[in-house]
C-alpha angles and dihedrals in degrees: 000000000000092000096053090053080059103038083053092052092050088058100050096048088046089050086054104045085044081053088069102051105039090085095057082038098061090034085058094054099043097073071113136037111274115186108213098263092046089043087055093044096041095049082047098063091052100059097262103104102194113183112232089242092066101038106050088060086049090054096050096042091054089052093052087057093052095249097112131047124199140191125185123229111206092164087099133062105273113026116240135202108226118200126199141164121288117222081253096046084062097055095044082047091055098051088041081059100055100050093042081065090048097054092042081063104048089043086047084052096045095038089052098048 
């Protein structure tokens, strides 16, 4: 009993800890147009799942803030939404970058002491 409680924290802290990092990790796959479904699977070859449901309000929520442009193609069977990166997006991607590194840093320096 005592180990799930553990094993459940665990989870929970690791969600949070994945939580901070899903943003940086979408702006970094959108240099080109994704459409959703090719986002999820894309992020999931590299390593970072993302369930849908959490993606498509991201998605939303980045373009609000004008760091995401769409267009819909509607040339192919089913239309899709892509998503890529706004001139913006890419300047705000740039400085998220950097302090990513930094931080990398900091934590390196924190986590070898």
């Amino acid at each position: 009993m005592e180990e799930n409680k553990q094993d459940d924290l665990f989870d929970s802290l690791l969600l949070e800890l994945r939580r901070g990092t899903i943003i940086l990790s979408v702006l970094s796959q959108l240099k080109l147009p994704q459409y959703g479904y090719s986002l999820v699977v894309l992020l999931e070859e590299k390593g970072i799942p993302v369930e849908a449901g959490t993606l498509y309000p991201l998605l939303r929520r980045l373009e609000k803030q004008n760091l995401l442009e769409s267009n819909w193609d509607v040339d192919a069977a089913k239309p899709r939404k892509y998503y890529q990166l706004s001139d913006y997006g890419r300047q705000i991607y740039d400085k998220l970058c950097g302090q990513w590194f930094e931080m990398v840093k900091k934590m390196d320096n924190l986590l070898m002491d």
